[in-house]
C-alpha positions in Angstrom: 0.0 0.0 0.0 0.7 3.0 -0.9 2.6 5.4 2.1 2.3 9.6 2.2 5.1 11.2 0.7 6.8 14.6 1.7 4.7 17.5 1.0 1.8 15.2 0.9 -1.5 16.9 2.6 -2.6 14.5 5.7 -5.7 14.5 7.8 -6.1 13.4 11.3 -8.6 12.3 13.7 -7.4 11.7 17.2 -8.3 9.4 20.0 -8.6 11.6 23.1 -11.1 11.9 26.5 -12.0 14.9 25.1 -15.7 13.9 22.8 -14.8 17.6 21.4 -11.5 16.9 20.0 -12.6 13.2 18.7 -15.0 15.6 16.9 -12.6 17.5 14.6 -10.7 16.7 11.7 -6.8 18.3 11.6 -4.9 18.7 8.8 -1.2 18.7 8.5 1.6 18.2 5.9 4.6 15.7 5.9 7.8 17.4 6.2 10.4 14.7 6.2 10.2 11.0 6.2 13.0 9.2 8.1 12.6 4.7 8.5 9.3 4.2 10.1 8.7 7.7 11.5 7.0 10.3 9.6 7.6 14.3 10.7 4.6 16.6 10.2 3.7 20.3 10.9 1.6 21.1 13.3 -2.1 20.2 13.4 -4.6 22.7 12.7 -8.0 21.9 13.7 -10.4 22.2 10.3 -13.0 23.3 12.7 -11.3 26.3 14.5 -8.1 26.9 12.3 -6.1 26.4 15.8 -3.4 23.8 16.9 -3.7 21.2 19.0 -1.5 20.1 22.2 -0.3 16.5 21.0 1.5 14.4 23.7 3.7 11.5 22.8 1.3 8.3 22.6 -1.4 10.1 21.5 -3.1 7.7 19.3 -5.1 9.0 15.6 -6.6 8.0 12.4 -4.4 9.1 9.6 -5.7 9.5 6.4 -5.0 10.7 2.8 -5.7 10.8 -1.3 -2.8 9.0 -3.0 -1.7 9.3 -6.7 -4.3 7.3 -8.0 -6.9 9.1 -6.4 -7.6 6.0 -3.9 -8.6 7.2 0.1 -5.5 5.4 2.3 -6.1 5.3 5.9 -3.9 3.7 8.9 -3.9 3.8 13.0 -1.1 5.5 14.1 0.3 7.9 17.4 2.4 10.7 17.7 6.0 9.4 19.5 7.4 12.6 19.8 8.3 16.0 18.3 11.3 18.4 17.3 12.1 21.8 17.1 14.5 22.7 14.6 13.6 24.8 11.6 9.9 24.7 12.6 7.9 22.9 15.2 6.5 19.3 14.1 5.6 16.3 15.6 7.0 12.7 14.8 4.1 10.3 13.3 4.4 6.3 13.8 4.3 4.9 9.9 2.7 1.6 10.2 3.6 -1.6 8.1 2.5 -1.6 4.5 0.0 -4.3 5.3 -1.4 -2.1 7.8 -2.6 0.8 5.8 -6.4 0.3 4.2 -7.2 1.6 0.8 -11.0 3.0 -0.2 -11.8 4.9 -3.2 -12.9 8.3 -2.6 -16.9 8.0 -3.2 -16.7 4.3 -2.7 -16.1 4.1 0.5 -15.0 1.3 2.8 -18.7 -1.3 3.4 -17.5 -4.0 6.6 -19.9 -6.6 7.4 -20.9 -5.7 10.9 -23.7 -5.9 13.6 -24.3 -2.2 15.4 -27.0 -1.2 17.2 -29.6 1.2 15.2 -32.4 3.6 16.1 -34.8 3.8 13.4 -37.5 6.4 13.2 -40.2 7.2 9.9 -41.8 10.1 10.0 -45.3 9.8 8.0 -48.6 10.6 8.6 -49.8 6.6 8.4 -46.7 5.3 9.2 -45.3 6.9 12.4 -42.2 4.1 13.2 -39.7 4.5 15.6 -37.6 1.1 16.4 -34.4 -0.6 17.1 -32.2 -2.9 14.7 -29.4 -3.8 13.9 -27.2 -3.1 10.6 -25.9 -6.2 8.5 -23.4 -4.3 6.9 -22.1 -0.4 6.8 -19.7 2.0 4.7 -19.1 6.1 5.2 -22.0 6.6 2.6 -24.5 4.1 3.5 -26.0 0.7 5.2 -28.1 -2.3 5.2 -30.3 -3.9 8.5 -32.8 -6.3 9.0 -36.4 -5.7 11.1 -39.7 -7.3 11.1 -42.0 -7.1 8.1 -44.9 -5.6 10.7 -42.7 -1.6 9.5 -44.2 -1.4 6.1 -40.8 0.2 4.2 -40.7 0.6 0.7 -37.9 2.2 -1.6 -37.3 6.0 -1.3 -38.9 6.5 2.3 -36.0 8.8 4.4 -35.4 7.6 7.3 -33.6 9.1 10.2 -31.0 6.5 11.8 -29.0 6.6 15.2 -26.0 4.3 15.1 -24.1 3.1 18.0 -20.1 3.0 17.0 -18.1 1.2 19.8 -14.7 1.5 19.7 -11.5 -0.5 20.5 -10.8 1.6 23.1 -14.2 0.6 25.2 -16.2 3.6 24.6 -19.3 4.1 22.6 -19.7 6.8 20.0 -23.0 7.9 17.8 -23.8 9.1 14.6 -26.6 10.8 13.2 -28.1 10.5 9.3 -30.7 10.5 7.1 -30.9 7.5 4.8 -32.5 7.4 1.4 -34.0 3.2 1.1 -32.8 2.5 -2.3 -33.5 -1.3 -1.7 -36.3 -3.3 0.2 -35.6 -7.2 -0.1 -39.3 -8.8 1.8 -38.2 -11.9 3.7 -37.8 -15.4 2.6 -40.1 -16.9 4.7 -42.7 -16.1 7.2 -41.4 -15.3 10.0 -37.9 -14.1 9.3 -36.8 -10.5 9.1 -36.9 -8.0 5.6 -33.5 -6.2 4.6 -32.7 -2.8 3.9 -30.3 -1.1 2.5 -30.0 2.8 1.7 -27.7 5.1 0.8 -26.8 8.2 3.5 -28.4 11.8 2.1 -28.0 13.9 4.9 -24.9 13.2 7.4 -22.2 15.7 9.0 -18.6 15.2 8.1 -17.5 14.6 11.9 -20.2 11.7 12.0 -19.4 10.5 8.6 -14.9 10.1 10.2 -16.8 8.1 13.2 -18.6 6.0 10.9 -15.1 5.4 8.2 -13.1 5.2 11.7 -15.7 2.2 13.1 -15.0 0.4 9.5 -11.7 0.8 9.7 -11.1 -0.7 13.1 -13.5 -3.5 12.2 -10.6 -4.1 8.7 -8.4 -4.5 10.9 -10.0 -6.6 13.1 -11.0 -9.1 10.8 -7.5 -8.7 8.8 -5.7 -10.2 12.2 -8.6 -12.9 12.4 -7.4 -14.0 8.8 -10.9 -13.6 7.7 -10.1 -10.7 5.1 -6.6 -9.6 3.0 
């Protein structure tokens, strides 16, 4: 895969305590690349133009458009950082087989099971329920519920999803979701599937959501059960 190169524009979500600075995106530049360490500027917060205070072993999602126009992404933390000509911080480059690729509008779709809040608004059919997704990207997802909510292709639905993460705590995302498919179950009995595409979601949500899929790559990469 394919790693940042000097003067290559990076972005950067970090893990923190803080549910305001696991909110915003930062954006930095690579300045020098030395073995498996990576130096970059300062962060500066896309939300509030400011820098952020970075200690060593602060952990972050690192991601970036590569020559062929492909999304890379990788889990990294900052192990230090210099002052020479200018301030920077020193960014842990991860093994090649490490780093996850996902095209830029096709993003990243994991199997997984996450808990959902489901809610129609229409005059007949006034839903609100709980599920759980079958599969899920950064523009979209799939669950299955009983065939008693009447869904049919094009209804909007609004659509709370829990995002647990490796570290223990539980994060949530809010969209709107467009059904563009309504399978009816097999047999009596059994559940219908879904699956619609995300019209309405903020981009802070949206690097929870890519961050929850990366983790589960990852996961499932160490299990064997992916390449």
């Amino acid at each position: 895969m394919m790693l940042p190169r000097i003067g290559q524009t990076i972005r950067l979500n970090f893990t923190s305590s803080s549910e305001e600075m696991e909110l915003q995106t930062f954006k930095s530049r690579v300045a020098d690349l030395k073995d498996d360490v990576a130096s970059i500027e300062l962060p500066t917060s896309e939300n509030t133009g400011r820098t952020g205070l970075f200690q060593p072993g602060t952990e972050c999602l690192v991601w970036y458009v590569g020559e062929d126009g492909s999304r890379y992404e990788f889990r990294s933390a900052i192990v230090g950082r210099q002052n020479n000509h200018i301030p920077v911080l020193l960014l842990q480059l991860p093994a090649k087989e490490e780093i996850v690729r996902t095209q830029r509008r096709n993003y990243l779709r994991i199997d997984t099971t996450l808990d959902i809040a489901v809610k129609l608004d229409d005059p007949i059919r006034r839903y609100h329920f709980l599920a759980r997704t079958l599969d899920i990207s950064g523009g979209g997802l799939s669950f299955s519920c009983e065939e008693t909510y009447h869904l049919k292709e094009k209804d909007n639905l609004h659509v709370w999803i829990s995002l647990p993460s490796k570290n223990g705590q539980v994060q949530h995302a809010f969209v709107v979701m467009e059904i563009v498919r309504q399978k009816p179950a097999e047999e009596k009995g059994l559940h219908q599937w879904i699956s619609g595409k995300f019209t309405q979601i903020s981009e802070q949500d949206r690097a929870k959501v890519v961050r929850a899929c990366y983790e589960r790559q990852l996961e499932l990469r160490k299990k064997g059960v992916v390449d």
